[in-house]
DSSP file (Angstrom, degrees, kcal/mol; ACC not computed):
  #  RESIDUE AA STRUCTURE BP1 BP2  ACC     N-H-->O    O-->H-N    N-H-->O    O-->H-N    TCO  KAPPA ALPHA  PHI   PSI    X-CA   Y-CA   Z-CA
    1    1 A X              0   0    0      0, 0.0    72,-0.2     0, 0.0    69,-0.1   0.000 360.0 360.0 360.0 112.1   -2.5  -58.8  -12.9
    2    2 A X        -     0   0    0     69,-0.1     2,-0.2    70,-0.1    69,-0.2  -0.407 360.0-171.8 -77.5 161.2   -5.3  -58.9  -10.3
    3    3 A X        -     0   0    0     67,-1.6    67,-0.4    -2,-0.0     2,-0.2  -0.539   1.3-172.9-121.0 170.9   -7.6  -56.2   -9.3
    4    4 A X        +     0   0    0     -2,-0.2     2,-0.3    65,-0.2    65,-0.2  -0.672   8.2 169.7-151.2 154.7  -10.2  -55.9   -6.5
    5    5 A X        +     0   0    0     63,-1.5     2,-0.2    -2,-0.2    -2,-0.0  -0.822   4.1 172.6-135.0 163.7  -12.7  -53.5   -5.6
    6    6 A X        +     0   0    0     -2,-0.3     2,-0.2    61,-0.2    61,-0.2  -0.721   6.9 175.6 165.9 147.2  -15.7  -53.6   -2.9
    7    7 A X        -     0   0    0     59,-3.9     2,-0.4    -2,-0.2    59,-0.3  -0.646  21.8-136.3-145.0-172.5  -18.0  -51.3   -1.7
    8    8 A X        +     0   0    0     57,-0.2     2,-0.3    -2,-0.2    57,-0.2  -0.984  26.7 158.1-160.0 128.6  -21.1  -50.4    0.6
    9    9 A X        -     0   0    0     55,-1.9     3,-0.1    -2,-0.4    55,-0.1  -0.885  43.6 -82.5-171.1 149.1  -24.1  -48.3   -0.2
   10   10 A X        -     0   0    0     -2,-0.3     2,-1.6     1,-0.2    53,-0.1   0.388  42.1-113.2 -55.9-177.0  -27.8  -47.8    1.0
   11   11 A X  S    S+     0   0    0     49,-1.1     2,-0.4    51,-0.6    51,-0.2  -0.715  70.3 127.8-119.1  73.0  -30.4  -50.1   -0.3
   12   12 A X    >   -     0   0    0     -2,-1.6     3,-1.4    -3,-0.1     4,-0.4  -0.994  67.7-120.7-145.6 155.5  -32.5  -47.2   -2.5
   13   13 A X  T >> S+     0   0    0     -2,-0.4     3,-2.6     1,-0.2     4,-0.9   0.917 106.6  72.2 -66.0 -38.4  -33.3  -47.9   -6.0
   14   14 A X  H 3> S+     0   0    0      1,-0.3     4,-1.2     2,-0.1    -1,-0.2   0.775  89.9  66.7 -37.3 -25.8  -31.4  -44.7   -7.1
   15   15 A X  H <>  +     0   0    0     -3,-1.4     4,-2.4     1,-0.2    -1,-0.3   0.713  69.8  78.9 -71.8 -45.2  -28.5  -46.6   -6.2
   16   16 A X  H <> S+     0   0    0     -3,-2.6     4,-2.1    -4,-0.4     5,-0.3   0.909  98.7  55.6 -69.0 -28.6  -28.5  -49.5   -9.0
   17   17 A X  H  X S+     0   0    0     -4,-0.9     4,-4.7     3,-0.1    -1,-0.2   0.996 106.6  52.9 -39.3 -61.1  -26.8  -46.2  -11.6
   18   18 A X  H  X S+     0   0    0     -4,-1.2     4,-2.2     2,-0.2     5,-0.4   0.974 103.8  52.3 -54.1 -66.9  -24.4  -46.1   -9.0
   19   19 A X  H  < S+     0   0    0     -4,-2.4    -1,-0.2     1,-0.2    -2,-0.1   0.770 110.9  46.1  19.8 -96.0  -23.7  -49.7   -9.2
   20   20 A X  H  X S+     0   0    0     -4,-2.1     4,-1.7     1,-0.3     5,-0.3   0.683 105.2  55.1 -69.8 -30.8  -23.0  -49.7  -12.9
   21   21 A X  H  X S+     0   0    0     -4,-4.7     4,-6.5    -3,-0.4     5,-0.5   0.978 108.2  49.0 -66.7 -30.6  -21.2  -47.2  -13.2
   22   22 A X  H  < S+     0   0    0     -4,-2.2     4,-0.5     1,-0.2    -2,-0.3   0.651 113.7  49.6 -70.3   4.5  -18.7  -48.5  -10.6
   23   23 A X  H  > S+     0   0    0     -5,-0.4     4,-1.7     2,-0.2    -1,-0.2   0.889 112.3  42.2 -88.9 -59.6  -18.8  -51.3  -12.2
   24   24 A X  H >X S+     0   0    0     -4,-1.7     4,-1.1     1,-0.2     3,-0.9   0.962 113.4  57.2 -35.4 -57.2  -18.2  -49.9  -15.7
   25   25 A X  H 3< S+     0   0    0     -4,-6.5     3,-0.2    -5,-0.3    -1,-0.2   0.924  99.0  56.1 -66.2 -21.8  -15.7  -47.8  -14.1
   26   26 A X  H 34 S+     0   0    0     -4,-0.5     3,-0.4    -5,-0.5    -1,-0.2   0.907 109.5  49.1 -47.8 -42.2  -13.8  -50.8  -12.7
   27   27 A X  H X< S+     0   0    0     -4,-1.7     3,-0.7    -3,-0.9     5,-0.3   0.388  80.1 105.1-100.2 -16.3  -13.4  -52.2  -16.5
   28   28 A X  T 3< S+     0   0    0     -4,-1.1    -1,-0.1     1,-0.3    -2,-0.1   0.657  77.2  53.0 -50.1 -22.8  -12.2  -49.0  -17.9
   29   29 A X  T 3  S+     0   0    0     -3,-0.4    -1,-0.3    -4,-0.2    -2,-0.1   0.888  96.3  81.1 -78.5 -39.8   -8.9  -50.1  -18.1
   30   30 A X  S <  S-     0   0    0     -3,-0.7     2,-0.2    -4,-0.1    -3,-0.0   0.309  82.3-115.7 -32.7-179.4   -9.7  -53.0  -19.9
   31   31 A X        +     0   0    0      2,-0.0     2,-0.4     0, 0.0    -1,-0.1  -0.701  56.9 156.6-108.9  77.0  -10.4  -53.6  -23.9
   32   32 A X        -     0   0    0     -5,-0.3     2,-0.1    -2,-0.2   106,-0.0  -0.625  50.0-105.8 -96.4 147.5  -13.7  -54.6  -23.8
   33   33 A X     >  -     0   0    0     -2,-0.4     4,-2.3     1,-0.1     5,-0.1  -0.428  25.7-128.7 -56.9 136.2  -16.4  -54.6  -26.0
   34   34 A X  T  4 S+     0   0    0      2,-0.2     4,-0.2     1,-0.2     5,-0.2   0.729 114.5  53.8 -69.6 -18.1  -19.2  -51.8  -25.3
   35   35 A X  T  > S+     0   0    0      1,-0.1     4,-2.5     3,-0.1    -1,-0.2   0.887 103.9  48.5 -93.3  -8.8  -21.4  -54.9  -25.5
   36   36 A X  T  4 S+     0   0    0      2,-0.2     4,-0.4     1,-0.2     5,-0.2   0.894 110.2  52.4 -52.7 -54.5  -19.7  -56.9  -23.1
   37   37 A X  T  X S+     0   0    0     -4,-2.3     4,-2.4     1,-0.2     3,-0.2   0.779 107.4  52.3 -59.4 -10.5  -19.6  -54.1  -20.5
   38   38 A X  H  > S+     0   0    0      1,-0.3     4,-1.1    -4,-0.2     5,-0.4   0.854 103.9  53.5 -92.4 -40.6  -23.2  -53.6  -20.8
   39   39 A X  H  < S+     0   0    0     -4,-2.5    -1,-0.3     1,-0.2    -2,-0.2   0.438 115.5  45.4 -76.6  22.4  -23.9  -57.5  -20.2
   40   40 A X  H >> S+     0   0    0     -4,-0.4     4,-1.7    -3,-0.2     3,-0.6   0.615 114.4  48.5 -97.2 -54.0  -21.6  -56.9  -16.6
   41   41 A X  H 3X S+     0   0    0     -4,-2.4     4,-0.6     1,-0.3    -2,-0.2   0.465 111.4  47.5 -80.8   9.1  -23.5  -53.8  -16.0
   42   42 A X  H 3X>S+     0   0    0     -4,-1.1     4,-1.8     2,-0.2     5,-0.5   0.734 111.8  54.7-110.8 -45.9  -26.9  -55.7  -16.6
   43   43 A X  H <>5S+     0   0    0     -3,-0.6     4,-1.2    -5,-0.4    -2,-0.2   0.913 110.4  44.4 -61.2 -67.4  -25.5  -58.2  -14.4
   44   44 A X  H  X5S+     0   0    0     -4,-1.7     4,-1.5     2,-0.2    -1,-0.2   0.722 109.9  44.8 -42.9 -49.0  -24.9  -55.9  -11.8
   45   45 A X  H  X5S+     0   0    0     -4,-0.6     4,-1.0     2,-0.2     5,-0.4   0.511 107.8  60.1-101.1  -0.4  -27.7  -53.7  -11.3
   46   46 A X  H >X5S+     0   0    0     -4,-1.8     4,-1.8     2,-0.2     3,-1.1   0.915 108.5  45.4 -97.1 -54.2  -30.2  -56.6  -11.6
   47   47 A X  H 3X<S+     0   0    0     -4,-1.2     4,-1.0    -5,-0.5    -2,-0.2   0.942 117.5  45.7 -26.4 -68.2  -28.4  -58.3   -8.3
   48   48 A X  H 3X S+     0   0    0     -4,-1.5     4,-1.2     2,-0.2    -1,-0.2   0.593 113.0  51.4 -60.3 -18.2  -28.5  -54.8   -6.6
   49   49 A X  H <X S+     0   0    0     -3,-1.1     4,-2.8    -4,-1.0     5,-0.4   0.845 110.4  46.9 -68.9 -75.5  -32.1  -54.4   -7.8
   50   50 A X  H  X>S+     0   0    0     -4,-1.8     5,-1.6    -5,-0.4     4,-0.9   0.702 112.2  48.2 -40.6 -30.7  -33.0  -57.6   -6.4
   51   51 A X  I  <>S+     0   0    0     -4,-1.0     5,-2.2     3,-0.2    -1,-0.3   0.862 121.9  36.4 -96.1 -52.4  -31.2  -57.0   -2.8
   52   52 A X  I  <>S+     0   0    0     -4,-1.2     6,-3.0     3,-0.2     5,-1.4   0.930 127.7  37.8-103.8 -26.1  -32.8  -53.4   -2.3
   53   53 A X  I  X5S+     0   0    0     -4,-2.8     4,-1.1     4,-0.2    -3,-0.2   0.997 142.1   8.4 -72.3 -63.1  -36.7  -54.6   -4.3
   54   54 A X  I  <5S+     0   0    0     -4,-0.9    30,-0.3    -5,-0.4    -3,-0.2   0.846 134.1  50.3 -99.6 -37.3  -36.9  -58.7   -2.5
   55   55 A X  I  4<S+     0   0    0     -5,-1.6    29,-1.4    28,-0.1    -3,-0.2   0.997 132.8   9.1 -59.8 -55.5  -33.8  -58.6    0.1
   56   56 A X  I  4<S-     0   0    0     -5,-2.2    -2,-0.2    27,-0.2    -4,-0.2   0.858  91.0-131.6-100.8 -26.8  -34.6  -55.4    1.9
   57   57 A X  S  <<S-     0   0    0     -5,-1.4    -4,-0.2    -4,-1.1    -5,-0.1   0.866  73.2 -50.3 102.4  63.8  -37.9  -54.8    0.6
   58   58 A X  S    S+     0   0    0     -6,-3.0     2,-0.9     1,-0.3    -1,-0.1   0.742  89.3 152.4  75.7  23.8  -37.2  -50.9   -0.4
   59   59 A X    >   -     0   0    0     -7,-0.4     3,-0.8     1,-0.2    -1,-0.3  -0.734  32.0-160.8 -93.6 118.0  -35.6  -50.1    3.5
   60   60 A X  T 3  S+     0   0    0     -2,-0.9   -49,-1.1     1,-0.2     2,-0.8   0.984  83.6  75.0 -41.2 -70.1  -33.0  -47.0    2.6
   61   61 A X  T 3  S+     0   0    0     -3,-0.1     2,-0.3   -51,-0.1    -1,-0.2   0.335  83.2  67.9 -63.2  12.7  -31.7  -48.0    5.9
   62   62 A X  S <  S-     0   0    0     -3,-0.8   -51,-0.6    -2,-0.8    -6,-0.0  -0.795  78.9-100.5-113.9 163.2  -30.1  -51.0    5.1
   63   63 A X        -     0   0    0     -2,-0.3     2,-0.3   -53,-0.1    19,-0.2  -0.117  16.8-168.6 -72.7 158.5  -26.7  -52.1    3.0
   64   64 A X        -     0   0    0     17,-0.1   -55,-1.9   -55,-0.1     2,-0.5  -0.949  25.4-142.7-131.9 144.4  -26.1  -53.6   -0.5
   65   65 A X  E     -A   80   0A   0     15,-1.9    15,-0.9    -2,-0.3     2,-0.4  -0.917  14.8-163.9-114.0 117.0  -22.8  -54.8   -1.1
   66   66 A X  E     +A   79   0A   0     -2,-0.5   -59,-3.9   -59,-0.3     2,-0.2  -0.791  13.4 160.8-122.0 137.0  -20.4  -54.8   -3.9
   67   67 A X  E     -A   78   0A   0     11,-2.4    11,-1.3    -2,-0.4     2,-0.4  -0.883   7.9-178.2-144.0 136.3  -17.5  -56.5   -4.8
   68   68 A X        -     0   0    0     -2,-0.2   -63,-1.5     9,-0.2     2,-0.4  -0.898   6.6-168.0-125.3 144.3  -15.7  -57.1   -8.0
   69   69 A X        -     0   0    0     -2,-0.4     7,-1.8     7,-0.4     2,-0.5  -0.975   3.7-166.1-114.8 139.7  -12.3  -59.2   -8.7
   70   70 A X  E     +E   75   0B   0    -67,-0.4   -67,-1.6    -2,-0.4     2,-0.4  -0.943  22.7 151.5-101.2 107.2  -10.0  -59.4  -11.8
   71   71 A X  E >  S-E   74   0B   0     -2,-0.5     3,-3.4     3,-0.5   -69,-0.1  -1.000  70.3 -14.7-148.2 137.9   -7.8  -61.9  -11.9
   72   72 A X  T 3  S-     0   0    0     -2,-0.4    -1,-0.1     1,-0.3     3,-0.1   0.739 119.5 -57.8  38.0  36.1   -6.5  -63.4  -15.6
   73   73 A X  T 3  S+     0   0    0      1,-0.2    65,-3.1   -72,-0.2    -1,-0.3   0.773 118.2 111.5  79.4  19.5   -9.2  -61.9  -17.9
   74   74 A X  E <   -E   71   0B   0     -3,-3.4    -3,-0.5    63,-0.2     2,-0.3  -0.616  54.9-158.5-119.3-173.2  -11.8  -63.7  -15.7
   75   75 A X  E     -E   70   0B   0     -2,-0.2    61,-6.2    -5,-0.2     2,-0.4  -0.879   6.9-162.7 178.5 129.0  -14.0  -61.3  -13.6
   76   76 A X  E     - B   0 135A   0     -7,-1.8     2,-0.7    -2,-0.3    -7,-0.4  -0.877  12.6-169.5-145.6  93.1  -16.1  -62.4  -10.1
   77   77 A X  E     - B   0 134A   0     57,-1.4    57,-1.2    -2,-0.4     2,-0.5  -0.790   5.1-160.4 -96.6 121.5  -18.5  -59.9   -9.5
   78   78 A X  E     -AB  67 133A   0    -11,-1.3   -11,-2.4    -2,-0.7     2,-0.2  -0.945  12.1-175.8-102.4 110.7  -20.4  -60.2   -5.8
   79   79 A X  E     +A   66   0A   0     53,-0.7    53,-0.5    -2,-0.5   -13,-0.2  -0.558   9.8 179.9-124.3  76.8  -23.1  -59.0   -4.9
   80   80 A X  E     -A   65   0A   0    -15,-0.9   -15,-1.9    51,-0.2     2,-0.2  -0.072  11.3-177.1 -44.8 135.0  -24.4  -59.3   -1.3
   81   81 A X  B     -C  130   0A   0     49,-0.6    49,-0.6   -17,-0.2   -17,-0.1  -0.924  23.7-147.7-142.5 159.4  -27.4  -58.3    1.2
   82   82 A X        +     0   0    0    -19,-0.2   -18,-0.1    -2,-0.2    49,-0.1   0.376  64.6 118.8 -76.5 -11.3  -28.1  -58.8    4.9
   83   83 A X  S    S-     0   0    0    -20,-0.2    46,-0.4    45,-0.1   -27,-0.2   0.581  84.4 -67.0-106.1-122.1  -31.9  -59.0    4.3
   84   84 A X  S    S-     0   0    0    -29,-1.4     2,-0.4   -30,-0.3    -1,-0.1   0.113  71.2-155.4-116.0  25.9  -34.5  -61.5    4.7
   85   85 A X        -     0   0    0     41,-0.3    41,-0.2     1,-0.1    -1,-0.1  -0.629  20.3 -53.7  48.0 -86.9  -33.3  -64.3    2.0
   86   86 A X        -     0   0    0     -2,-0.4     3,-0.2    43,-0.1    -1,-0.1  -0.368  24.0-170.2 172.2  75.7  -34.6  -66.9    0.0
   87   87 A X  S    S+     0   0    0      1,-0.2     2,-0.5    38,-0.1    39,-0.1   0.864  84.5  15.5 -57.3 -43.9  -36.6  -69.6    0.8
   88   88 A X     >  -     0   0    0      1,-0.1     4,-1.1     2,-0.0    -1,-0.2  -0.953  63.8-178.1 -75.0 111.6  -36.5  -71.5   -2.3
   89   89 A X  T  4 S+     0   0    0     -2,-0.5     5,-0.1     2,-0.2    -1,-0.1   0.965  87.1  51.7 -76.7 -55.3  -34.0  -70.7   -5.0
   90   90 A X  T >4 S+     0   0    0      1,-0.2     3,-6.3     2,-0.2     4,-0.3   0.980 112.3  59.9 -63.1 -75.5  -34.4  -72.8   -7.9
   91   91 A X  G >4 S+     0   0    0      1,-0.3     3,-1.5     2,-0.2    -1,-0.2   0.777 110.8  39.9  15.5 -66.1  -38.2  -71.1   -7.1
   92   92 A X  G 3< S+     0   0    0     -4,-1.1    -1,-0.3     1,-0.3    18,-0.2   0.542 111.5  55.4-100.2  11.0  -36.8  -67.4   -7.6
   93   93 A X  G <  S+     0   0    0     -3,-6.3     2,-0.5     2,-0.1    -1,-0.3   0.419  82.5 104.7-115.1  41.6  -34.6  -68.2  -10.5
   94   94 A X  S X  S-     0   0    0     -3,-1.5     3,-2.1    -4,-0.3     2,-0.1  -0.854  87.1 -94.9 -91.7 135.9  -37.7  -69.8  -12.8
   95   95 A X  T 3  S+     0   0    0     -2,-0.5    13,-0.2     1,-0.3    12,-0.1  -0.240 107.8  18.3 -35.1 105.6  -38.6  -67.3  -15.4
   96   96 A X  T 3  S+     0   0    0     11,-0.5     2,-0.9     1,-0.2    -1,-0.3   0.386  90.2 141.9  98.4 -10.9  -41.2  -65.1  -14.7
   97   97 A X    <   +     0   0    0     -3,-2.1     2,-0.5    10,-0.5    -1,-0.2  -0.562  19.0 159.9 -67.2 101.8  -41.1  -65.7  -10.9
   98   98 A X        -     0   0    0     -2,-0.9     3,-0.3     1,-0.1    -6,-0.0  -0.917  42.4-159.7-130.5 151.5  -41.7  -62.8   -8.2
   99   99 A X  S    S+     0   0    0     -2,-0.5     2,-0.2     1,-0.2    -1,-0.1   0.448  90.7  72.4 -96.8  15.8  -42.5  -62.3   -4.9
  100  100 A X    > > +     0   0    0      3,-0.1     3,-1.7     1,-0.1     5,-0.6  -0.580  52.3 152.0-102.1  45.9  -43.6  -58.5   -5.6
  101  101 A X  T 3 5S+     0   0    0     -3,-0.3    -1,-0.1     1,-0.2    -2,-0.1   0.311  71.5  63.6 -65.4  18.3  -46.9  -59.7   -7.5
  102  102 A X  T 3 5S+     0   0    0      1,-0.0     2,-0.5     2,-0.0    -1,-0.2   0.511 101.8  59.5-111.5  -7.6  -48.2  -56.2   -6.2
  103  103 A X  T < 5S-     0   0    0     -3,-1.7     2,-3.1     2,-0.0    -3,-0.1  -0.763 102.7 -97.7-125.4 171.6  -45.7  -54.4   -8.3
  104  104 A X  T   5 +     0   0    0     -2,-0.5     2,-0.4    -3,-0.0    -3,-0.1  -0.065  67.2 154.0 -73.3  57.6  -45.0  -54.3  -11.9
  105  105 A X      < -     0   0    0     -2,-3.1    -7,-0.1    -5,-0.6    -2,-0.0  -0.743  36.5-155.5 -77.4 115.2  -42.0  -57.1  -11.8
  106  106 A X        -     0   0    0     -2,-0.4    -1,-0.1     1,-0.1    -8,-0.1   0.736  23.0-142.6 -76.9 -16.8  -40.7  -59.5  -14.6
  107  107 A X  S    S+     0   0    0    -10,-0.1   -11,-0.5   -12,-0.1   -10,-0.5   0.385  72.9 104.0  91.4  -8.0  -39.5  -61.9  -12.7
  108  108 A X     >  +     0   0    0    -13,-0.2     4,-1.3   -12,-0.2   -13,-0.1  -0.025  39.0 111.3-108.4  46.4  -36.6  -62.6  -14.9
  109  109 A X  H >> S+     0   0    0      2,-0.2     3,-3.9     1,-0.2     4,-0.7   0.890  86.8  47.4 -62.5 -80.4  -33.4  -60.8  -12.9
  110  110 A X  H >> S+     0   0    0      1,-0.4     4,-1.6   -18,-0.2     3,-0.7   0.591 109.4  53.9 -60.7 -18.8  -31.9  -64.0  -12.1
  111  111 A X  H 34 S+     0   0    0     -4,-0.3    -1,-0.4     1,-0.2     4,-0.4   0.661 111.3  41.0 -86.5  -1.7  -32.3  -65.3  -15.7
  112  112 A X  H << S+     0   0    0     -3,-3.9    -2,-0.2    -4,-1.3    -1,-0.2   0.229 110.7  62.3 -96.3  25.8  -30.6  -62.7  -17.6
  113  113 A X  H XX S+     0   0    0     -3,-0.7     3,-1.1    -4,-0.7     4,-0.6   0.659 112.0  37.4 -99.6 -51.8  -27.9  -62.6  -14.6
  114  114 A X  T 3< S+     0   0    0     -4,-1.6     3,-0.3     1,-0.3    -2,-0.1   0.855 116.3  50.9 -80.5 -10.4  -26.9  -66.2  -15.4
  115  115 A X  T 34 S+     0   0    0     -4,-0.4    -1,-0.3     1,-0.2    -2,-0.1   0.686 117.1  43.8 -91.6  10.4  -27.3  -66.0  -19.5
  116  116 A X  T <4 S+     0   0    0     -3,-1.1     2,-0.3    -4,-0.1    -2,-0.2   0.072 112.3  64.8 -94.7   7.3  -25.3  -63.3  -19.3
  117  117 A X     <  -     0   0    0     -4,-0.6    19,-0.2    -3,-0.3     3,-0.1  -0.749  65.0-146.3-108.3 147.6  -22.7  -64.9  -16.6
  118  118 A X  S    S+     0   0    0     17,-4.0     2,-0.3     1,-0.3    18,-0.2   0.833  84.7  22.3 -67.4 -48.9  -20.7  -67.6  -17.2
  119  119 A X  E     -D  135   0A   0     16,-0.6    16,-1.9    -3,-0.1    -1,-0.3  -0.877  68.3-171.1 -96.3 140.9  -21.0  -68.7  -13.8
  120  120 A X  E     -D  134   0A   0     -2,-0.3     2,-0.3    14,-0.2    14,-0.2  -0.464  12.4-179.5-176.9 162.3  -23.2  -68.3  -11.1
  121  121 A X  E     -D  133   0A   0     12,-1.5    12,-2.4    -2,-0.1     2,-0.4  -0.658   6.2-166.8-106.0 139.4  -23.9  -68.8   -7.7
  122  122 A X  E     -D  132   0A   0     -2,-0.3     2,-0.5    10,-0.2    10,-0.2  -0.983  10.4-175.0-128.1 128.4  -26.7  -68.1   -5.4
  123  123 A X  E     +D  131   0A   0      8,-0.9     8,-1.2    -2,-0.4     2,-0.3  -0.954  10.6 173.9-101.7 124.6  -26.4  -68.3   -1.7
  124  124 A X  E     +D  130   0A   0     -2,-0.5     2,-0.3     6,-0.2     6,-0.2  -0.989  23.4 172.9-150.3 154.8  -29.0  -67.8    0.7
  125  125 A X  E >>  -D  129   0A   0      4,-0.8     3,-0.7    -2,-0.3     4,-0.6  -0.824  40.9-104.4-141.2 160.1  -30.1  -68.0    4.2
  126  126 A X  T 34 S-     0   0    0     -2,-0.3   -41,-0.3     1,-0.2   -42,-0.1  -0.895 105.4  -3.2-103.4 108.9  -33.8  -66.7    5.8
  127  127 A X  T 34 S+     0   0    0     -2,-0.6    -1,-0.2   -44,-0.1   -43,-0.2   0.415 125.9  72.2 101.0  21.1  -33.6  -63.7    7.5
  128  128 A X  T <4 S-     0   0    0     -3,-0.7   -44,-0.2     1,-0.1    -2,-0.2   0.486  98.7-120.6-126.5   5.0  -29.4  -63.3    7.1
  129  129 A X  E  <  - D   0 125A   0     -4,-0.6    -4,-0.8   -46,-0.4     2,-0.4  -0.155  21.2 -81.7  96.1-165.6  -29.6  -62.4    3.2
  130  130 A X  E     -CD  81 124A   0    -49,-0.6   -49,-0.6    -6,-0.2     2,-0.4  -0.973  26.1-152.5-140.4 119.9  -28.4  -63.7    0.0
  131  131 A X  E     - D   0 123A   0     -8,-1.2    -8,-0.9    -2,-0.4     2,-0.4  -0.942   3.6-159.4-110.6 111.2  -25.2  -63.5   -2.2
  132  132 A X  E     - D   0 122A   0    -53,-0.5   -53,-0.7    -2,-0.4   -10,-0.2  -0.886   4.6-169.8-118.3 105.1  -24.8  -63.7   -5.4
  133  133 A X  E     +BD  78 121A   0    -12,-2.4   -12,-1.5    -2,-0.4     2,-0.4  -0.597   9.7 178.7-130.8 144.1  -21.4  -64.6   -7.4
  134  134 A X  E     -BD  77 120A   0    -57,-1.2   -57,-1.4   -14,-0.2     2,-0.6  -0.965   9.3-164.2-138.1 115.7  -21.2  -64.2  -11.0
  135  135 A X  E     -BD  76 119A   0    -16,-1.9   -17,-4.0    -2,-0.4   -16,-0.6  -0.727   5.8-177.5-121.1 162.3  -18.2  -64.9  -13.1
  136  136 A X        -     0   0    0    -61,-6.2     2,-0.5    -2,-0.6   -19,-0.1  -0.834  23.5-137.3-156.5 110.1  -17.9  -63.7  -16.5
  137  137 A X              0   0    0     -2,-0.5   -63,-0.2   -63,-0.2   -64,-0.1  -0.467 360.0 360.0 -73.4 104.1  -14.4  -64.8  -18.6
  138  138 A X              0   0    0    -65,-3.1   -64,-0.2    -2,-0.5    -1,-0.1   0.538 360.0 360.0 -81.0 360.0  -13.5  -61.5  -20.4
């Protein structure tokens, strides 16, 4: 049986909780593993971390967007911003890469969102934001 959810909410760091629990709460129905839910919620708040810290660069006043679908035990988790994009990808998903060398960053969001993904896909445009699609075979 497919599911979907999607949602909207300001671009402040307080916000990546909120996330994961809706994400967690999405899956509730499911019979998942506590460690499986934690490598979706990981998944989750490091995409929404990444859109409110590199997209928006900490502006409250802008969106993050979530959306998650269930369809045959497979699960295609979205995560969207409007904000100022990516110039180079393969760039921001090498290990240890940030563009917030003034703040205490590891650089590794986008490699534990893809070992922890099955899929995933990064879309990006300069100055219209960046989406990021993750699928993860439950």
């Amino acid at each position: 049986m497919k599911n979907y959810m999607e949602m909207k909410f300001s671009a402040q760091l307080k916000n990546v909780i909120f996330a994961r629990g809706a994400v967690s709460s999405f899956l509730l129905e499911q019979d998942l593993t506590l460690s499986l839910i934690n490598e979706i919620k990981t998944i989750a708040s490091e995409a929404v971390t990444n859109s409110i810290v590199h997209g928006y660069n900490h502006d409250p006043e802008k969106f993050v967007f979530l959306s998650m679908e269930l369809d045959n035990n497979v699960l295609k988790l979205i995560i969207k911003d409007e904000g100022v994009g990516i110039e180079d990808i393969e760039q921001a998903k090498a290990p240890l890469f940030s563009t917030k060398v003034d703040e205490e960053r590891a650089g590794l969001g986008f490699t534990i969102m893809d070992i922890f993904s099955d899929e995933m896909e990064i879309t990006s445009k300069l100055l219209e934001g960046t989406t990021v699609i993750c699928i993860k075979k439950l």
